[in-house]
matplotlib code that plots the C-alpha trace (Angstrom):
import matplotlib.pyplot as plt

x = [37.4, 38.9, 42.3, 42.9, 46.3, 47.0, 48.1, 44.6, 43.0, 45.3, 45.1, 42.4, 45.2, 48.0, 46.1, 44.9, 48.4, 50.2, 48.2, 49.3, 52.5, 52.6, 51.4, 54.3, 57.3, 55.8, 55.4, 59.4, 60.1, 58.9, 60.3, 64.1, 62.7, 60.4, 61.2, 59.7, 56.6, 53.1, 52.6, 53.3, 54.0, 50.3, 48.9, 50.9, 49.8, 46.3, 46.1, 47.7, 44.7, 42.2, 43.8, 43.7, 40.1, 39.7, 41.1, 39.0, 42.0, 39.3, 41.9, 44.6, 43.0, 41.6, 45.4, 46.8, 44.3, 44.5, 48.3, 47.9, 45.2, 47.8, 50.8, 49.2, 49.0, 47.8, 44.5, 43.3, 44.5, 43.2, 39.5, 39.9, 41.6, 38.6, 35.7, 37.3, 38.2, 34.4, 33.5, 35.6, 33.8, 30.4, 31.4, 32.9, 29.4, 31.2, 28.1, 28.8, 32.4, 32.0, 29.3, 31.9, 34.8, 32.3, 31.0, 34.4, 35.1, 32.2, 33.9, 37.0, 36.3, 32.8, 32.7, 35.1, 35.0, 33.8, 31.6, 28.4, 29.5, 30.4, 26.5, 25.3, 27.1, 26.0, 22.0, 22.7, 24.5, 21.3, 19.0, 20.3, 19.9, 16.4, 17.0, 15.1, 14.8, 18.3, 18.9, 16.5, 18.6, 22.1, 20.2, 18.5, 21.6, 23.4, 20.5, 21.0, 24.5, 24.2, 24.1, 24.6, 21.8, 22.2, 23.4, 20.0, 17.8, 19.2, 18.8, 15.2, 14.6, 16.5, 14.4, 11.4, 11.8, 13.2, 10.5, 7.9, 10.3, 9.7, 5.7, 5.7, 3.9, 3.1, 7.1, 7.6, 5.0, 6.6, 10.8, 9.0, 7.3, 10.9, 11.9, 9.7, 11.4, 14.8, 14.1, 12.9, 9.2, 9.4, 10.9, 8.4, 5.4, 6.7, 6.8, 3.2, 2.5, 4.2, 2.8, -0.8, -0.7, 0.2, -2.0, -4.8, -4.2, -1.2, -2.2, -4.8, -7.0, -4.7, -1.8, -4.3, -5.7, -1.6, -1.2, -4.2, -3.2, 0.4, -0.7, -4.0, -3.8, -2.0, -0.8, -1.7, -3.7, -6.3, -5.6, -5.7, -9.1, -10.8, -9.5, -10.8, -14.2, -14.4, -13.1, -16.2, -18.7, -18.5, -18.4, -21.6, -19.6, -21.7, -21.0, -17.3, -17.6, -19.8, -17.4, -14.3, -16.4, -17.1, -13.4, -12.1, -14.5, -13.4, -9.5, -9.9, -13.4, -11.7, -10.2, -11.6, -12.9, -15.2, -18.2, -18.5, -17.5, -20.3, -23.2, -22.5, -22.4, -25.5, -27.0, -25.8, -28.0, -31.2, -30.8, -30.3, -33.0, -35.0, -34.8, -37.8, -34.9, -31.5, -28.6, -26.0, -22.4, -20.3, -16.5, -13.4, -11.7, -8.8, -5.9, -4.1, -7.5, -8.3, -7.7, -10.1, -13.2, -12.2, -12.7, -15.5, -17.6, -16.3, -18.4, -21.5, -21.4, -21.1, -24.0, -26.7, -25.1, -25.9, -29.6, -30.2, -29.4, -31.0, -33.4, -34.4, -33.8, -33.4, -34.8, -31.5, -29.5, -26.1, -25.3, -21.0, -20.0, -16.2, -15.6, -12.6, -12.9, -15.4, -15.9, -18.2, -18.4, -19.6, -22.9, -23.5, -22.6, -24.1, -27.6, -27.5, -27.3, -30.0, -32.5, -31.1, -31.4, -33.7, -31.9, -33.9, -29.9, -26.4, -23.6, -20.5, -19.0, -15.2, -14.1, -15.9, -15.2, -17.0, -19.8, -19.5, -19.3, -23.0, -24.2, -27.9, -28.0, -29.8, -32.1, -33.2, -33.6, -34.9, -32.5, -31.0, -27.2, -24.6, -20.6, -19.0, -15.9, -16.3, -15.5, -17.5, -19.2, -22.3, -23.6, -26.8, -25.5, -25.5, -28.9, -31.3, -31.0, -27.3, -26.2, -22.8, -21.7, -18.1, -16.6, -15.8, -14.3, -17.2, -18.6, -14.8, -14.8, -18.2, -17.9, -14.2, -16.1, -19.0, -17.0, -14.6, -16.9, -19.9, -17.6, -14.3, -15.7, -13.1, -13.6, -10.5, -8.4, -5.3, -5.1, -2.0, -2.3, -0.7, -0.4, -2.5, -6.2, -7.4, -5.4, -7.0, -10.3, -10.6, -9.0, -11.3, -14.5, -13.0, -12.6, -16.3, -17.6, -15.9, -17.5, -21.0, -20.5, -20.2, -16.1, -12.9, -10.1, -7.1, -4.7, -4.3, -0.9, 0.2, 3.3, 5.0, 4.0, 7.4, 8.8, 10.2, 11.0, 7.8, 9.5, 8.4, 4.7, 4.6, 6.5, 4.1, 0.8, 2.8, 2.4, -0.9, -2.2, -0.3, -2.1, -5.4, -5.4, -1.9, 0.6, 3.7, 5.6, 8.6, 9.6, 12.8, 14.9, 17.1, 20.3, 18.6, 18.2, 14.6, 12.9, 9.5, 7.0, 4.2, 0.7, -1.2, -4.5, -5.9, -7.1, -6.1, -4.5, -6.0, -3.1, -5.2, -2.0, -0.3, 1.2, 4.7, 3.6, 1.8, 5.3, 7.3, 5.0, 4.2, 8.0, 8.0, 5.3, 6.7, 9.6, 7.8, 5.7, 2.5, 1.2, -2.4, -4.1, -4.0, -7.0, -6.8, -8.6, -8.6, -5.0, -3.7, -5.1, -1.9, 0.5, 3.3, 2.9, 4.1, 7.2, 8.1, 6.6, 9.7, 7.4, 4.7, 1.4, -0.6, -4.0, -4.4, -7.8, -8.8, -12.0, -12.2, -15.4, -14.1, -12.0, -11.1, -10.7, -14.0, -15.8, -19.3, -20.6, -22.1, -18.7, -17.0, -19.1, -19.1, -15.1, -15.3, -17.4, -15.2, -12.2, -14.2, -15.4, -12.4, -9.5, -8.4, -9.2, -11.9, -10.9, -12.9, -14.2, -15.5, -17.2, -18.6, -19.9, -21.2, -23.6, -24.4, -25.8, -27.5, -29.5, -30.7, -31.8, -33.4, -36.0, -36.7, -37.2, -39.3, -41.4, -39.6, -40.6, -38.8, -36.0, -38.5, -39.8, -35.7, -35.0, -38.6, -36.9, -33.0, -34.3, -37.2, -35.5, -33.6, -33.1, -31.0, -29.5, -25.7, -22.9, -22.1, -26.0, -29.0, -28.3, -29.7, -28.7, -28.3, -29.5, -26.1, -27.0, -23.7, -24.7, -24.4, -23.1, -21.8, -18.3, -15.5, -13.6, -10.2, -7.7, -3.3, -2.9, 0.9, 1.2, -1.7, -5.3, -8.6, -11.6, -13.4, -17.6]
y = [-7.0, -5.6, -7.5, -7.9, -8.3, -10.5, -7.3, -6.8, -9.2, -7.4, -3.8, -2.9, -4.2, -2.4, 1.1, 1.0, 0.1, 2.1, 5.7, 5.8, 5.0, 7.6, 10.4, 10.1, 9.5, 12.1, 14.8, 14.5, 14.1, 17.8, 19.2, 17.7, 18.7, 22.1, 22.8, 19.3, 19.9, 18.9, 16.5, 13.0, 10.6, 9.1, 12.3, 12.5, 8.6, 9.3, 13.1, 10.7, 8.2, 11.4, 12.7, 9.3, 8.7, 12.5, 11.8, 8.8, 6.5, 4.0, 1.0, 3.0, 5.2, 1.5, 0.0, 2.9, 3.8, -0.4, 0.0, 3.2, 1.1, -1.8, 0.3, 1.3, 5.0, 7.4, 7.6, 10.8, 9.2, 5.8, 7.1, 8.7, 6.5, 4.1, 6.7, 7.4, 3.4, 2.8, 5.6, 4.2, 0.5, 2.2, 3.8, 0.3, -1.1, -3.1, -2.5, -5.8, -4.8, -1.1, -1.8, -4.1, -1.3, 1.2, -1.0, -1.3, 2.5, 3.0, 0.0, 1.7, 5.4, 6.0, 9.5, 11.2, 13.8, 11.3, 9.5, 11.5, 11.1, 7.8, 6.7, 8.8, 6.9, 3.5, 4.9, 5.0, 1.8, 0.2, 2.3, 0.9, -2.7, -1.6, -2.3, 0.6, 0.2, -0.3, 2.9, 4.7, 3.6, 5.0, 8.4, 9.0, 8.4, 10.9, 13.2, 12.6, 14.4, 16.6, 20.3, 21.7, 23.2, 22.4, 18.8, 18.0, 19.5, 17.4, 14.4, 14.9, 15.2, 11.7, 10.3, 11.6, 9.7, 6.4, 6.5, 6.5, 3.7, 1.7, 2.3, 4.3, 7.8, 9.2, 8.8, 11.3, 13.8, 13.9, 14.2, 16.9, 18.8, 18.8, 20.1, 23.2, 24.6, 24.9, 26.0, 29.8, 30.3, 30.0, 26.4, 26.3, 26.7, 23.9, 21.3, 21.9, 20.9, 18.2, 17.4, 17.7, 15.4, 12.9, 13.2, 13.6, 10.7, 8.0, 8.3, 5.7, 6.3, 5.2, 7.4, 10.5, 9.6, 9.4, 13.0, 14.4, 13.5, 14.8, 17.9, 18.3, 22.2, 23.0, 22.4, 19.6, 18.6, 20.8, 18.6, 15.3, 15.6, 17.0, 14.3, 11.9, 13.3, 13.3, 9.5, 8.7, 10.8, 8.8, 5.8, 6.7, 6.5, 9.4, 8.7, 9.0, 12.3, 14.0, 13.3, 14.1, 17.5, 18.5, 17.8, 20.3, 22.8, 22.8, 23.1, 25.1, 27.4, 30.0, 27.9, 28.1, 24.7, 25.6, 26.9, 24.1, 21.7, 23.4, 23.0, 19.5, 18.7, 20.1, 17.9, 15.1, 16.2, 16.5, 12.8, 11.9, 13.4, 12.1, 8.8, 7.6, 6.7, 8.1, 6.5, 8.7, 8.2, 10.5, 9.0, 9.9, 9.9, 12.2, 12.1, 9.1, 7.5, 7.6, 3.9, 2.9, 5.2, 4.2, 0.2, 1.1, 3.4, 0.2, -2.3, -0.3, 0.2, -3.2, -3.9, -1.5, -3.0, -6.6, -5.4, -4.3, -7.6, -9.9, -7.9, -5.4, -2.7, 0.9, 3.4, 4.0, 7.4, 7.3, 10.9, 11.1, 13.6, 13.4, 14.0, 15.2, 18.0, 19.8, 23.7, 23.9, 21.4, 18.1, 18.0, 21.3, 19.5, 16.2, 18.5, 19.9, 16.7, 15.2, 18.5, 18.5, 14.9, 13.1, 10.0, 6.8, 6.0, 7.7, 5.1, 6.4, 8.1, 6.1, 7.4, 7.1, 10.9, 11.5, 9.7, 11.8, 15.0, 14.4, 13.0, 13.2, 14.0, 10.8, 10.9, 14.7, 13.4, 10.3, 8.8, 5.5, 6.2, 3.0, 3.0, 0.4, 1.1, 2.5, -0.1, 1.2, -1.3, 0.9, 3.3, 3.6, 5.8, 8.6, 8.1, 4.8, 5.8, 4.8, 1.3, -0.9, -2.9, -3.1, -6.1, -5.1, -6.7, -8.1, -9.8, -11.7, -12.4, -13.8, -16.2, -17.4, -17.9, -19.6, -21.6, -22.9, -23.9, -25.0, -26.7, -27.9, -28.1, -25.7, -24.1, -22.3, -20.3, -17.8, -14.6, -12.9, -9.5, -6.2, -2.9, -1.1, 0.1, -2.9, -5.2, -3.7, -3.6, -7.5, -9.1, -7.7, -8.6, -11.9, -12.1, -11.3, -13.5, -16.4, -15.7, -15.4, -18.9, -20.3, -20.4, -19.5, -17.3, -18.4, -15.7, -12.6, -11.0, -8.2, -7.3, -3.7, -3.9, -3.5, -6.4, -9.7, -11.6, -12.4, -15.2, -13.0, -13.0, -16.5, -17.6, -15.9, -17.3, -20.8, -20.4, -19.3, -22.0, -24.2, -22.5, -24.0, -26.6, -27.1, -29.7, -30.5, -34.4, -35.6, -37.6, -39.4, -38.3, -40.6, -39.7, -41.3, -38.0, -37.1, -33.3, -31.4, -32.0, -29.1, -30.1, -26.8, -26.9, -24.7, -25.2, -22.8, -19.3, -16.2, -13.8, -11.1, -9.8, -9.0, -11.8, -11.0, -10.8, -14.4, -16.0, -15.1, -15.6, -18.9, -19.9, -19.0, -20.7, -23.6, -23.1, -23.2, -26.7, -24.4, -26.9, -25.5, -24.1, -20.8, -18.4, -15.2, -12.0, -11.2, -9.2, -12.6, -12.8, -11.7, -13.9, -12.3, -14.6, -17.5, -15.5, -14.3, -17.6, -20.4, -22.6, -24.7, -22.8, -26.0, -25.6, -22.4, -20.8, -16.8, -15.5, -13.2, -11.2, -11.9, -15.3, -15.0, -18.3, -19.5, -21.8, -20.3, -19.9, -16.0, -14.7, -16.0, -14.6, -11.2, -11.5, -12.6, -9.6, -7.3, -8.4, -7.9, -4.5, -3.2, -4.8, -6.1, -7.8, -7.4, -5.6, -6.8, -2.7, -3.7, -6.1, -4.2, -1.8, -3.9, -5.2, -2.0, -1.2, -4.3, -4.3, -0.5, -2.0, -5.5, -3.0, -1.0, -4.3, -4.4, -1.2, 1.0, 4.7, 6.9, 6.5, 5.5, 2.4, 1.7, 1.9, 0.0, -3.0, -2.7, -2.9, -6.0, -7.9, -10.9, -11.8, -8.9, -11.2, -9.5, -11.1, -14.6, -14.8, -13.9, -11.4, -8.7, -5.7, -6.3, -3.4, -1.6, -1.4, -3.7, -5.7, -9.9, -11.1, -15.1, -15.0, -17.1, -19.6, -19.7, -22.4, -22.5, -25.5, -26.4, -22.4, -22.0, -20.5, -23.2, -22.0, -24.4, -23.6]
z = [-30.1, -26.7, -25.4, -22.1, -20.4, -17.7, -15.6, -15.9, -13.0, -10.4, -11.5, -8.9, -5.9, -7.3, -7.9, -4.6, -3.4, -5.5, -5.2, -1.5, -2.6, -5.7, -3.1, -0.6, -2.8, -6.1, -3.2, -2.5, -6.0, -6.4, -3.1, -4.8, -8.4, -7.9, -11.2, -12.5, -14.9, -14.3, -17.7, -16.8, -19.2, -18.5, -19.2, -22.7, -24.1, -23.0, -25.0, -27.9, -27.5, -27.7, -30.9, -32.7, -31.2, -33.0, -36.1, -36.7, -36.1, -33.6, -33.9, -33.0, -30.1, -28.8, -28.8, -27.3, -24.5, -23.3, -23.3, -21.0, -18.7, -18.3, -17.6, -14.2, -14.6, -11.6, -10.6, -12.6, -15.6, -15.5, -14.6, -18.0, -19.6, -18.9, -20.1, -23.5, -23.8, -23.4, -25.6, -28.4, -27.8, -28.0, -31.1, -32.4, -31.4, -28.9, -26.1, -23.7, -23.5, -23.1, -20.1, -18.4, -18.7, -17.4, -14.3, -14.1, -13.3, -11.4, -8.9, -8.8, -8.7, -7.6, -6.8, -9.8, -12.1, -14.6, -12.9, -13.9, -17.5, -17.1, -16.1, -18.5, -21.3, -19.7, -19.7, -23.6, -23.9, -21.9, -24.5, -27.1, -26.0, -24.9, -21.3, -20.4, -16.5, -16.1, -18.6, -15.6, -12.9, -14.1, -15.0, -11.8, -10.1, -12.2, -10.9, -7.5, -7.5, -10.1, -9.4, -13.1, -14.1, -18.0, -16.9, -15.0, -18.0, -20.2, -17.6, -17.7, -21.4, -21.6, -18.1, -20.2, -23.1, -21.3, -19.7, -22.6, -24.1, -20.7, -21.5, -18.6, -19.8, -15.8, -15.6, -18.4, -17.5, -14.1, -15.6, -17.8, -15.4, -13.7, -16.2, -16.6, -13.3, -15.4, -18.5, -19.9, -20.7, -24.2, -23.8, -21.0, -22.9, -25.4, -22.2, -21.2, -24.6, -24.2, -21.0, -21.8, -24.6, -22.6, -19.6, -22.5, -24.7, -22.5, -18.9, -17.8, -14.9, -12.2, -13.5, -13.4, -9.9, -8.8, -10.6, -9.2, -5.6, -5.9, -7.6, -5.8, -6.2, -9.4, -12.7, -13.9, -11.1, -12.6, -16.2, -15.0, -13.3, -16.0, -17.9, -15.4, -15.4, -19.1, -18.5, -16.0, -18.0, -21.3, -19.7, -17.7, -14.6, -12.9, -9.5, -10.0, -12.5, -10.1, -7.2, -8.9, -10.4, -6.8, -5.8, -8.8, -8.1, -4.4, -5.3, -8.8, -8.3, -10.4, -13.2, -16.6, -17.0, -13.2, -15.5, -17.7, -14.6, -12.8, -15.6, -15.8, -12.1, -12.1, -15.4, -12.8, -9.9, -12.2, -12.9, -9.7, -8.1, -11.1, -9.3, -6.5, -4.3, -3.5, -1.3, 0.3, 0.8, 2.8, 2.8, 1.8, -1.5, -1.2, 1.2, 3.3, 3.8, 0.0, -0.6, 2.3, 0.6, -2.7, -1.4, -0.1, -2.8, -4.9, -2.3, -2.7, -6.6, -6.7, -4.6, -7.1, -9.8, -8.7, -7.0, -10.9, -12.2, -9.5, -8.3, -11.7, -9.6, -12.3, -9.7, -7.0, -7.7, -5.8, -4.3, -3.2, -0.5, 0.2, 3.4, 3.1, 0.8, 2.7, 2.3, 5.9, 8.7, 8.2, 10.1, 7.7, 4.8, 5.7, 6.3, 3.0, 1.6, 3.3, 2.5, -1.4, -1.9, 1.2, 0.3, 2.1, 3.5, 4.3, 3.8, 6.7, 7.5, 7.8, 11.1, 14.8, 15.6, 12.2, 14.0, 17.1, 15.1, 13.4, 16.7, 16.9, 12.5, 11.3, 14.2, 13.2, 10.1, 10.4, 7.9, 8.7, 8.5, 8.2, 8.8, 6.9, 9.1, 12.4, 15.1, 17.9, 20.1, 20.1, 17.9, 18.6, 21.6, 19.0, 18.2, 17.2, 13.4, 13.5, 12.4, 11.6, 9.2, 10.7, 12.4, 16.0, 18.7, 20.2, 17.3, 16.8, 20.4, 20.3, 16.8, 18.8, 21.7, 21.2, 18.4, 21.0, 24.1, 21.9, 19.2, 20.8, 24.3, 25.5, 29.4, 30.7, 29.2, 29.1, 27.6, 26.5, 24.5, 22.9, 25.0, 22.4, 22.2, 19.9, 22.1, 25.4, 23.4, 22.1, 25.0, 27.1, 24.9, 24.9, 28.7, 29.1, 26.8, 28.0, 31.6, 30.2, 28.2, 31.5, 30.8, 32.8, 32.3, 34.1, 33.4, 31.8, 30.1, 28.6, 26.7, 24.5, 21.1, 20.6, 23.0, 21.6, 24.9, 27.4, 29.7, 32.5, 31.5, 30.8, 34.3, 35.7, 34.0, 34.6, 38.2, 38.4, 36.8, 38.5, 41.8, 39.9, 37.8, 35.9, 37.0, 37.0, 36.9, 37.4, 33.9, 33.6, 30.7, 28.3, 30.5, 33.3, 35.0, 36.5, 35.5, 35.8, 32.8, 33.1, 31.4, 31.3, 32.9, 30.5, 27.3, 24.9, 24.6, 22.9, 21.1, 20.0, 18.4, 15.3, 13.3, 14.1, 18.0, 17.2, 15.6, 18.7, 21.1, 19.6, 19.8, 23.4, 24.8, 23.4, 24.9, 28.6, 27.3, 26.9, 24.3, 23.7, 21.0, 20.1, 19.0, 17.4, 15.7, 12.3, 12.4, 12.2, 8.5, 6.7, 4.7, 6.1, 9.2, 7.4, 6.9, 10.5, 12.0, 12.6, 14.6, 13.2, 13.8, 12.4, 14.5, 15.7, 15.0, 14.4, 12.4, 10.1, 8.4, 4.4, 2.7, -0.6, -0.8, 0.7, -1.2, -0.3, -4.2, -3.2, -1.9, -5.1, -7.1, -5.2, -5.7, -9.5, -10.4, -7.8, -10.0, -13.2, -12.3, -10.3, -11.5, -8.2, -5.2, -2.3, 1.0, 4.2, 3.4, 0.5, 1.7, 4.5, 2.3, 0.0, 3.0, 3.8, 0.5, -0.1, 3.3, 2.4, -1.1, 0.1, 2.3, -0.7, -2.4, 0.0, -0.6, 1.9, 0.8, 3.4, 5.7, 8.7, 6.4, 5.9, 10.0, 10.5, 8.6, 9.4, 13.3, 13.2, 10.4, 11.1, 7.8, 6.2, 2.7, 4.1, 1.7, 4.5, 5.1, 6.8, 9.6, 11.9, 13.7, 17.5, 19.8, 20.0, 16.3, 15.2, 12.2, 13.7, 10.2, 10.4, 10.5, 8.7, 11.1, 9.5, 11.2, 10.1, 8.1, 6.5, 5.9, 4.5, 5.5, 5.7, 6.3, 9.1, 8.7]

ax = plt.figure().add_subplot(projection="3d")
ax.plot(x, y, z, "-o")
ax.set_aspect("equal")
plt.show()
């Protein structure tokens, strides 16, 4: 086993001492001595250790090398010294103590000629007690400064297989494709072997959506979507072959797989259009805004899947445009869709200048068109075929509203909010909705989304409600000494904030004795709050359109087969999608047969089945969906109706 000598707990003080030390008095050693030779004795014990270490002699290389560590020698020795003792422990299957001498050179010399070897020979030593992430660690580092071309190939032929042993097969595909760029074509054409095995036969469908994305528009982008569409296909997952067919075609049109690609996108469209009645969706599914179209394609499979059970609905084809993989305009693409497929409903688009862009589109058409996203108060000044599903400002600031004058009997209140377009926006639906409940708003703030201290804003709303109805009384203290109590003559606050703007503000207003309840918007929704939030919140009120914990028995049931189907949770999208699809199939449950029978419905109804209830569409053509009334309890989230 490895000694250690008691010099050894203070060697790190006296090397770091001693080197200065060594520098100045060695440099006039050789100015009195120029004819002085270059091998010092360190340099001569540790060429001894490496011949014994050589010659097989282990016990005697291990002796000798921990005698040269302990007798202090200068710095380009002991860095050595301390790789070939750690060598000689690996080799002795000593692994704990060889780590700990390693470490133990990294500490003291982290930038050396040996460093790079040094966590090279510590990724093995973690290989071999299987501690593969911390194997990955050391070798990535070693990559980050290492400019040798051979020394970085054969870094990524070990990343590659550590990370295979850490069941991470997207890890080696990526270290081998690395690889490719440094080696010669002949060894190239072995890694693409290599590499499509294992996008073919390891990769799950995550891994190839991640490789797809970051390789959108070369090798083996090209591979890991036409393994993804072979994926879909034999699992009968049409619409997402068809989309992801439509997406290779657009970045690959002259890659060999295109014809095949192309004869089966268009077996796809023949059963589609086998189908009496078609739903559109035009969203996104490439690019940052991928995860919100993918949440929302998600709510809307969900919603035919459940039609089919409930309502024995087999008759509703699904067409997918991605809007953002479009060869022409989107009002050009959006037509062709509508003349190939006359779907009885467009689901989106995602964004409100998508909306503006298609303008007048649906009405043309007279196909009923439904964001599940856009928060524009009014859509239907595009046309009367467009409709909502999104929760905007004004529907939160009418649920708050009429929950807190009809159900807490509140009257006046106080407004403080963020310098930003959805602060502007929800402030000032709140504003107005408190005047047309009959309600009062004393005072109205705003602050920088990036400002922490409002002592100015709140002095000021002090005073001017102390103009109206606040008050302020002298109170004698325990000292004896007399000072002003303020009792607000409001009765609550509205932070339409973010939760970090709601924990200091919330802190403040204590501080000035504003000791009301605050309301909120659904930004506050976020278990981060509890994190930034030092004062006790207990009370305060916001809404929300979705509550995974609600115990409504239809949204748990939408979230357990969400789970089941998707693998992870609901978003609020998904939701919003899911309502947009199941109003379009409830009027063809109820014998719509064109996209005028779907609008005739979606208008007069006023019992639309959305996922919290029965709901309509109000004339702006926002959908007036009951939402959740969600109140801070002991750091946790209640719902209250």
């Amino acid at each position: 086993m490895m000694s250690l000598s008691p010099n050894r707990a203070y060697r790190i003080f006296f090397v770091r001492i001693s080197f200065v030390i060594h520098l100045g008095v060695f440099s006039l050693f050789l100015l009195a001595h120029p004819s002085f030779g270059t091998v010092s004795p360190g340099h001569t014990t540790l060429e001894q250790a490496k011949a014994q270490w050589e010659a097989g002699q282990t016990t005697q290389a291990l002796e000798t090398v921990e005698e040269l560590i302990d007798s202090l020698p200068p710095p380009e020795v002991l860095q050595q010294a301390y790789f070939l003792q750690a060598t000689i422990l690996k080799h002795d299957a000593q692994i704990k103590e060889a780590l700990s001498v390693l470490r133990q050179l990294l500490e003291e010399f982290p930038f050396s000629t040996v460093t790079n070897p040094a966590r090279v020979l510590m990724a093995e030593l973690f290989v071999h007690n299987q501690e593969y992430s911390q194997a990955l660690i050391q070798l990535y580092q070693t990559l980050d400064y290492a400019t040798d071309l051979e020394l970085r190939q054969t870094l990524f032929q070990r990343i590659r297989q550590a990370e295979l042993d850490d069941g991470n097969p997207l890890g080696a595909v990526k270290a081998a494709l690395n690889e490719m760029m440094l080696v010669e074509p002949s060894e190239r054409l072995e890694l693409e072997q290599v590499t499509q095995t294992l996008i073919l036969q390891q990769l799950d469908e995550a891994a190839l959506q991640e490789l797809m994305e970051e390789y959108a528009n070369r090798y083996p982008g090209d591979l890991a979507t036409i393994r993804l569409i072979e994926l879909h296909t034999a699992r009968g997952d049409e619409v997402l072959a068809e989309r992801d067919i439509r997406g290779f075609l657009k970045r690959f049109p002259t890659h060999p797989y295109a014809q095949t690609s192309m004869a089966l996108l268009q077996s796809f469209i023949n059963k589609i259009k086998v189908h009496p009645h078609i739903l559109g969706v035009a969203l996104p599914f490439s690019g940052p805004m991928k995860p919100y179209g993918t949440d929302l394609l998600n709510g809307i499979r969900l919603a035919i899947d459940i039609a089919k059970e409930q309502w024995g609905f087999s008759s509703v084809g699904l067409v997918v445009k991605d809007t953002t993989s479009l060869t022409a305009p989107l009002q050009v693409e959006m037509q062709q869709l509508l003349d190939e497929f006359q779907p009885r409903a467009v689901i989106g688009p995602l964004l409100s200048r998508e909306i503006r862009d298609l303008g007048r589109l649906p009405d043309d058409n007279t196909t009923p068109f439904i964001t599940p996203s856009s928060t524009l108060l009014n859509v239907r000044q595009f046309g009367s075929f467009w409709f909502s599903t999104a929760m905007t400002s004004s529907v939160q600031a009418k649920r708050l509203v009429e929950y807190a004058v009809m159900e807490l009997g509140y009257h006046r209140f106080c407004i403080i909010y963020p310098k930003t377009a959805y602060g502007r926006e929800l402030a000032d639906m709140f504003g107005k909705e408190v005047v047309h409940s009959g309600g009062e708003i004393i005072a109205v703030e705003e602050y920088a989304e990036e400002q922490t201290d409002i002592a100015e804003q709140l002095r000021r709303l002090k005073n001017k409600d102390l103009e109206q109805y606040g008050l302020e009384e002298p109170e004698e203290t325990r000292t004896g000494e007399e000072r002003l109590v303020y009792t607000p003559g409001f009765d609550a606050v509205f932070l339409p904030g973010q939760p970090v703007h709601l924990a200091l503000i919330a802190a403040q207003l204590a501080f000035f004795d504003i000791n009301v309840p605050i309301l909120g918007g659904n930004s506050w929704h976020n278990p981060e709050l509890f994190r930034w939030a030092k004062q006790d919140l207990d009370g305060s009120i916001f809404v929300d359109g979705f509550f995974l914990n609600s115990p409504d028995p239809s949204v748990q049931m939408f979230i357990q087969r969400y789970r089941s189907r998707f693998h992870k949770e609901p978003s609020l999208f998904a939701v919003q999608a899911y309502d947009a699809a199941i109003l379009v199939l409830e009027t063809l449950r109820k014998e719509a047969q064109s996209g005028q029978d779907v609008w005739n419905q979606l208008v007069r109804r006023s019992d639309l089945p959305a996922l919290s209830g029965f709901a309509s569409f109000s004339s702006a053509g926002i959908l007036n969906r009951r939402l959740y009334l969600l109140q801070i309890n002991k750091r946790t989230f209640t719902q209250l109706n």
